[in-house]
NUDO-370019 format. One record per atom (N, C-alpha, C): x, y, z; residue number from 1; atom name; residue in three letters. Coordinates in steps of 0.2 Angstrom, whole numbers, plus 5000, padded with zeros to 4 digits. Example, Ala and Ser with C-alpha at 12.3 -4.5 7.8 and 13.67 -1.06 7.14 Angstrom:
BEGIN
<x: 5066&y: 4972&z: 5039&k: 1&a: N&r: Ala> .
<x: 5062&y: 4978&z: 5039&k: 1&a: CA&r: Ala> .
<x: 5066&y: 4984&z: 5039&k: 1&a: C&r: Ala> .
<x: 5064&y: 4989&z: 5035&k: 2&a: N&r: Ser> .
<x: 5068&y: 4995&z: 5036&k: 2&a: CA&r: Ser> .
<x: 5064&y: 5000&z: 5039&k: 2&a: C&r: Ser> .
This chain:
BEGIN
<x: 5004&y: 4994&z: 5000&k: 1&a: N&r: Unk> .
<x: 5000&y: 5000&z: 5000&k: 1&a: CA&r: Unk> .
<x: 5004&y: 5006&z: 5000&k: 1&a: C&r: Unk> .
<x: 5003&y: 5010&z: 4996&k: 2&a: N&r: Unk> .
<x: 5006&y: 5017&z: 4996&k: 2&a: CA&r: Unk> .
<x: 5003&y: 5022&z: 5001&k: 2&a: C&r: Unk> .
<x: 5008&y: 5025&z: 5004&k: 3&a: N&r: Unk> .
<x: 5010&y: 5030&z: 5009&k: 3&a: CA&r: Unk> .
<x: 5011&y: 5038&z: 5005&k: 3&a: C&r: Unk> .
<x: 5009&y: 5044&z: 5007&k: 4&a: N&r: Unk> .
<x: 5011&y: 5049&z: 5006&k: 4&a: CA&r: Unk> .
<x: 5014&y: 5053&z: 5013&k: 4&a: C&r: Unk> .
<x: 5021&y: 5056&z: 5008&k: 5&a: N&r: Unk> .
<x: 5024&y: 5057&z: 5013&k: 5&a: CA&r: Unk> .
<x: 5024&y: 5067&z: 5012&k: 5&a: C&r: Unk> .
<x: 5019&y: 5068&z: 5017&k: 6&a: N&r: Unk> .
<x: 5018&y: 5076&z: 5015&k: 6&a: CA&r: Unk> .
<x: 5024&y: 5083&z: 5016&k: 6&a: C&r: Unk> .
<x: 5032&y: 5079&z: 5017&k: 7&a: N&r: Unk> .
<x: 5033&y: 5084&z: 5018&k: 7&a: CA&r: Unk> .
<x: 5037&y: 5084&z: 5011&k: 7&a: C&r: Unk> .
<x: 5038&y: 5080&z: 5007&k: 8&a: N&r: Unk> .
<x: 5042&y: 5082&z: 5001&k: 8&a: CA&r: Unk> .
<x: 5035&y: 5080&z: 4994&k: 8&a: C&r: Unk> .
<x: 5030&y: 5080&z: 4995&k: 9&a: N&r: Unk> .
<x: 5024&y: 5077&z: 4993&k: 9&a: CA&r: Unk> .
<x: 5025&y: 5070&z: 4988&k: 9&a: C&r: Unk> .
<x: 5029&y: 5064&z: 4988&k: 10&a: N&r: Unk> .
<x: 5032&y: 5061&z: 4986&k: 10&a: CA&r: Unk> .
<x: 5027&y: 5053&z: 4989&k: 10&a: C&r: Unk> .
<x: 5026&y: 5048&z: 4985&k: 11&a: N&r: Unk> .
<x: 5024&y: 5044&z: 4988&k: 11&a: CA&r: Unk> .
<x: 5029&y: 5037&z: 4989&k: 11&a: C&r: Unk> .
<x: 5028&y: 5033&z: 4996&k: 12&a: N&r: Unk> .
<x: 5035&y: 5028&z: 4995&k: 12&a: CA&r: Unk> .
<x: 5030&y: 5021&z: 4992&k: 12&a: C&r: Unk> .
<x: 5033&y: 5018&z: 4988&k: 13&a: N&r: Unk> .
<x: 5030&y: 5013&z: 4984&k: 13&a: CA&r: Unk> .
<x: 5034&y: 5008&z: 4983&k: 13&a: C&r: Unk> .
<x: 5035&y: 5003&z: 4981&k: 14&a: N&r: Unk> .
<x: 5039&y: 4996&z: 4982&k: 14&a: CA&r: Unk> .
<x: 5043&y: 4998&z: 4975&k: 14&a: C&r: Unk> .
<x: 5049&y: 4996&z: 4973&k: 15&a: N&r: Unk> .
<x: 5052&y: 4998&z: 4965&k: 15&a: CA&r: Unk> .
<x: 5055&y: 4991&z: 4966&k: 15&a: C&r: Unk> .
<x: 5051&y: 4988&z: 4962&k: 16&a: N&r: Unk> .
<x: 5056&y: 4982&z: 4958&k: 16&a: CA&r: Unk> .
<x: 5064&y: 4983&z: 4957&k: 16&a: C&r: Unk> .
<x: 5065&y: 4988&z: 4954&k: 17&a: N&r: Unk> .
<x: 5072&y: 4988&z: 4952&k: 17&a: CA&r: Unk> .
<x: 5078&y: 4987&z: 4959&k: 17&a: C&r: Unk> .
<x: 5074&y: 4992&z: 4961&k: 18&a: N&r: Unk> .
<x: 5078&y: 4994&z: 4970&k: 18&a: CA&r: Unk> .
<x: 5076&y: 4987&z: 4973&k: 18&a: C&r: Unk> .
<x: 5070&y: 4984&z: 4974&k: 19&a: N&r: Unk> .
<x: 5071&y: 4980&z: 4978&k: 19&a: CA&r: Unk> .
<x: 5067&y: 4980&z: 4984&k: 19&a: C&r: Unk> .
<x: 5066&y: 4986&z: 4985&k: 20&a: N&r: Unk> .
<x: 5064&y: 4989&z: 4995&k: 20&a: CA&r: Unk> .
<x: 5056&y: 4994&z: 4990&k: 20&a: C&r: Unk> .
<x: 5055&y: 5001&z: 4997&k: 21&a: N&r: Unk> .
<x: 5051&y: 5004&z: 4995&k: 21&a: CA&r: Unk> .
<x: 5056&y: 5011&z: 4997&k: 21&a: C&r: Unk> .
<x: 5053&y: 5014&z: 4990&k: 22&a: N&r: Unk> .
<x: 5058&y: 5020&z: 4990&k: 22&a: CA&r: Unk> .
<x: 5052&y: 5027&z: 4988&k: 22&a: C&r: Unk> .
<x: 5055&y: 5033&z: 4986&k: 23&a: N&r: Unk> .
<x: 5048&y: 5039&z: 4986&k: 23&a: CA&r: Unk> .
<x: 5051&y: 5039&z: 4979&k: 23&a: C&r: Unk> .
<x: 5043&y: 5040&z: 4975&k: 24&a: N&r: Unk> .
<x: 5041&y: 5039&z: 4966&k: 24&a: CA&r: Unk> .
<x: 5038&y: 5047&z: 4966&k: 24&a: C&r: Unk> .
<x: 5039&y: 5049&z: 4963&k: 25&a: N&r: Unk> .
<x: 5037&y: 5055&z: 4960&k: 25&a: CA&r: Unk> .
<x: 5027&y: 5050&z: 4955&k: 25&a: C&r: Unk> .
<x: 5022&y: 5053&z: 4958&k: 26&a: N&r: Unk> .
<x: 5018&y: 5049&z: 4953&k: 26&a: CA&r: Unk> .
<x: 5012&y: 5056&z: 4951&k: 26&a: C&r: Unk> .
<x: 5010&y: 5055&z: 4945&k: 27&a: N&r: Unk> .
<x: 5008&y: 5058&z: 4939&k: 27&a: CA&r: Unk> .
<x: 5001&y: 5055&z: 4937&k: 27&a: C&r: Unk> .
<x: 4996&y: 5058&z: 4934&k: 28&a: N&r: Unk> .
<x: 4994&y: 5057&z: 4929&k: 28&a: CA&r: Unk> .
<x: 4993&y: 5060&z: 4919&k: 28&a: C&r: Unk> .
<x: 4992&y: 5053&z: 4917&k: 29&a: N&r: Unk> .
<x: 4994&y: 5056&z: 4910&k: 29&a: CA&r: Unk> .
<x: 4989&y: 5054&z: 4905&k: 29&a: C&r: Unk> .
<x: 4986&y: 5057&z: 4900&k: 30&a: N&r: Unk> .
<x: 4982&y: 5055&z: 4894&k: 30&a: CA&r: Unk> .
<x: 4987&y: 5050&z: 4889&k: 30&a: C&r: Unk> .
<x: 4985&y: 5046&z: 4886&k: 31&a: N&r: Unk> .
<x: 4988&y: 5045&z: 4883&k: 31&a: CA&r: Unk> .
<x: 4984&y: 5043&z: 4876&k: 31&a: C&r: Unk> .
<x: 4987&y: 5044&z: 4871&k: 32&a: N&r: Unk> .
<x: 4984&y: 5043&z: 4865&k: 32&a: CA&r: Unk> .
<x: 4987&y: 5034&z: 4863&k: 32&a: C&r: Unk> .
<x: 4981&y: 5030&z: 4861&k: 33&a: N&r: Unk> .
<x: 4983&y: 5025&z: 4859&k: 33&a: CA&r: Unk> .
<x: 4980&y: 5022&z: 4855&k: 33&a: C&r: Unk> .
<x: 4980&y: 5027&z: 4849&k: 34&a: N&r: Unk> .
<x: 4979&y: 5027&z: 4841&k: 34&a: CA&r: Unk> .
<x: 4985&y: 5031&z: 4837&k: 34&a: C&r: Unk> .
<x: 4987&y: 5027&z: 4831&k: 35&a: N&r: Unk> .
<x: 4989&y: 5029&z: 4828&k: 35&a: CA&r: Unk> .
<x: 4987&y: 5032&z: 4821&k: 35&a: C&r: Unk> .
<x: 4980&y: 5033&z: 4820&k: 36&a: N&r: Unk> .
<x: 4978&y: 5037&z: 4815&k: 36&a: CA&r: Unk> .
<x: 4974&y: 5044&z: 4818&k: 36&a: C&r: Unk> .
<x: 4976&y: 5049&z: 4815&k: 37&a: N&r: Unk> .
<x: 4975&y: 5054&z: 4820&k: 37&a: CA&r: Unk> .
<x: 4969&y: 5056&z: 4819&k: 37&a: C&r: Unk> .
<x: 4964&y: 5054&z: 4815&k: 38&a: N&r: Unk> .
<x: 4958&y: 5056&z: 4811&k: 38&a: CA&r: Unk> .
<x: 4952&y: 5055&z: 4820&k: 38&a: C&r: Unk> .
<x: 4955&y: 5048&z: 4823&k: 39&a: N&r: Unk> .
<x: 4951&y: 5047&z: 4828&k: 39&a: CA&r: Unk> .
<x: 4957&y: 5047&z: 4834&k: 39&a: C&r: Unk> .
<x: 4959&y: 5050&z: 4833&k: 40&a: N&r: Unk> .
<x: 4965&y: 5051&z: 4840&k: 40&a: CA&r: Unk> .
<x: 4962&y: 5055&z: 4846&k: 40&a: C&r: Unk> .
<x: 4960&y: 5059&z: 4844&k: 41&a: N&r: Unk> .
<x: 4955&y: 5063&z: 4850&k: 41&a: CA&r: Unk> .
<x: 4950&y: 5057&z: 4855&k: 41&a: C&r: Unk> .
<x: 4948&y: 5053&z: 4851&k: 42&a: N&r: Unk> .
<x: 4942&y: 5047&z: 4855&k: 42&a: CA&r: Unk> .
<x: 4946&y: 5042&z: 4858&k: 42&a: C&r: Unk> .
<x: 4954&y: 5042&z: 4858&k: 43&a: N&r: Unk> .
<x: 4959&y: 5037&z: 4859&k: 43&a: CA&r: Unk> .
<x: 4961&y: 5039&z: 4864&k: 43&a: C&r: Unk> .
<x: 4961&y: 5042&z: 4869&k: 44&a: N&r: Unk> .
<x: 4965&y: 5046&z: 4873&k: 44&a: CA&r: Unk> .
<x: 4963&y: 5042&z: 4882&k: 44&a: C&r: Unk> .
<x: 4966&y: 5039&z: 4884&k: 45&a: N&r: Unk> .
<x: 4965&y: 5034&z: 4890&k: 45&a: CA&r: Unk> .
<x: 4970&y: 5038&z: 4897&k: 45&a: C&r: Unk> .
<x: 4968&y: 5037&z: 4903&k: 46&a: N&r: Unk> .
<x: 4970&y: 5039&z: 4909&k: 46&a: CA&r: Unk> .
<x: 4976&y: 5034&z: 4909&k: 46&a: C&r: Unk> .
<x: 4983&y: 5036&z: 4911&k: 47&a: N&r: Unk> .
<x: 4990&y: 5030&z: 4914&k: 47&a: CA&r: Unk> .
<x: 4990&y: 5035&z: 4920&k: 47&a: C&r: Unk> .
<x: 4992&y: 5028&z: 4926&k: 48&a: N&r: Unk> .
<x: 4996&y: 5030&z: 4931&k: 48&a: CA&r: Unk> .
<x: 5004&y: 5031&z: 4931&k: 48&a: C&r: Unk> .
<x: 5007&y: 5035&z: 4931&k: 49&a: N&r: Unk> .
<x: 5015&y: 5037&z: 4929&k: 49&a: CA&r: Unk> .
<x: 5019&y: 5035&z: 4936&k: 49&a: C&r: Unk> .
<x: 5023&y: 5033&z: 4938&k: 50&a: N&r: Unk> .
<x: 5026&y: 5034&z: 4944&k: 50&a: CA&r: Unk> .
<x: 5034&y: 5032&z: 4940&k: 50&a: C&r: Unk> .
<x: 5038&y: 5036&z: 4945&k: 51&a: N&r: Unk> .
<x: 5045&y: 5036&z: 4944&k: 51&a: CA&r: Unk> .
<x: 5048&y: 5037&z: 4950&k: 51&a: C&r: Unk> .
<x: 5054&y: 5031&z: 4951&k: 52&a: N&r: Unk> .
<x: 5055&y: 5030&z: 4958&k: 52&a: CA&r: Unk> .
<x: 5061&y: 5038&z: 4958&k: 52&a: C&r: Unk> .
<x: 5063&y: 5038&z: 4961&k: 53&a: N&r: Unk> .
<x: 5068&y: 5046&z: 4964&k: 53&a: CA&r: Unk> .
<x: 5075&y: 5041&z: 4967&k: 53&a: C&r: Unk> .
<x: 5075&y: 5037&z: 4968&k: 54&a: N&r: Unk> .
<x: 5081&y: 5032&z: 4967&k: 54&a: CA&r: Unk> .
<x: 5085&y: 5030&z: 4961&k: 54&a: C&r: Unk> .
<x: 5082&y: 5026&z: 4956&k: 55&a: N&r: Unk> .
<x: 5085&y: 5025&z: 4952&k: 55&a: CA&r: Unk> .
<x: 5084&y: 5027&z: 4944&k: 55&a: C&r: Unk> .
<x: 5077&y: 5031&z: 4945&k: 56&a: N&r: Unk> .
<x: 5075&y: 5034&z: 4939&k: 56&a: CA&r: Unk> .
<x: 5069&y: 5029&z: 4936&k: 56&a: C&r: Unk> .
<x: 5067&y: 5024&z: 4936&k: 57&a: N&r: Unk> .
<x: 5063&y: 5018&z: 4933&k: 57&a: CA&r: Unk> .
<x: 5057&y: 5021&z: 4933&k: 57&a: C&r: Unk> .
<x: 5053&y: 5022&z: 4928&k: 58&a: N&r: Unk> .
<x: 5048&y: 5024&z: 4926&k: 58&a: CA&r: Unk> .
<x: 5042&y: 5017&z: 4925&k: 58&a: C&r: Unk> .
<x: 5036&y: 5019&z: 4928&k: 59&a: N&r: Unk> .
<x: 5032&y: 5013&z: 4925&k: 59&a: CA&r: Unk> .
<x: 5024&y: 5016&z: 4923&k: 59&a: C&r: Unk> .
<x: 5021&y: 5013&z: 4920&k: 60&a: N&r: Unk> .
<x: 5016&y: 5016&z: 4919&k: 60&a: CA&r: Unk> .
<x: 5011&y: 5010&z: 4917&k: 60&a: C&r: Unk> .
<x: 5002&y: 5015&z: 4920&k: 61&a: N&r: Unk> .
<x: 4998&y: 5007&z: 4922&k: 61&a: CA&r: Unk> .
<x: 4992&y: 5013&z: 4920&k: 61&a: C&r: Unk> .
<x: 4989&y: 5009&z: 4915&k: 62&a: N&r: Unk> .
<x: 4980&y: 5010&z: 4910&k: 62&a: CA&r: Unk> .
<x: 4978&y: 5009&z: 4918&k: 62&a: C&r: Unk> .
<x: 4974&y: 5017&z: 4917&k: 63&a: N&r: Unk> .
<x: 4970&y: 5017&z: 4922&k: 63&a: CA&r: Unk> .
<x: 4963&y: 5013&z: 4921&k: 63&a: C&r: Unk> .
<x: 4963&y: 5011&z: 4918&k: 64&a: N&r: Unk> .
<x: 4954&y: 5006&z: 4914&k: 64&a: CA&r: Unk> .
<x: 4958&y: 4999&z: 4916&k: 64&a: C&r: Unk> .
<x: 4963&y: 4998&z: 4915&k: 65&a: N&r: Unk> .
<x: 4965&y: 4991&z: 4918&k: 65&a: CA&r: Unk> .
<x: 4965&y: 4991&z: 4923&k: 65&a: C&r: Unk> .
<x: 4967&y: 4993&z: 4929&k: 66&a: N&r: Unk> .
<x: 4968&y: 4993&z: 4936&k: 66&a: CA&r: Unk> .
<x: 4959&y: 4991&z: 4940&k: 66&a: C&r: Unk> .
């Protein structure tokens, strides 16, 4: 379970690469997942972003799949 750590607004979350739980920088982003641009506006989906502040590893999760 993620924790928010309010004094750096960071949350500390488990990183695979690291191994332990460390503070992720996390985000939301649109993203488009069509490549014809005519219907690209109707393509556009929520990700969750997080990127740990340890070693950089970025991961990103379809908010509709979660």
């Amino acid at each position: 379970m993620a924790s928010t750590d309010q004094a750096t607004d960071t949350m500390m979350e488990h990183c695979p690469a690291c191994g332990t739980d460390q503070p992720h920088a996390v985000s939301l982003a649109l993203v488009t997942e069509s490549d014809d641009q005519t219907n690209a506006a109707f393509s556009r989906e929520p990700y969750r972003v997080r990127e740990c502040r340890a070693c950089g590893r970025e991961t990103r999760r379809r908010m509709n799949d979660a």
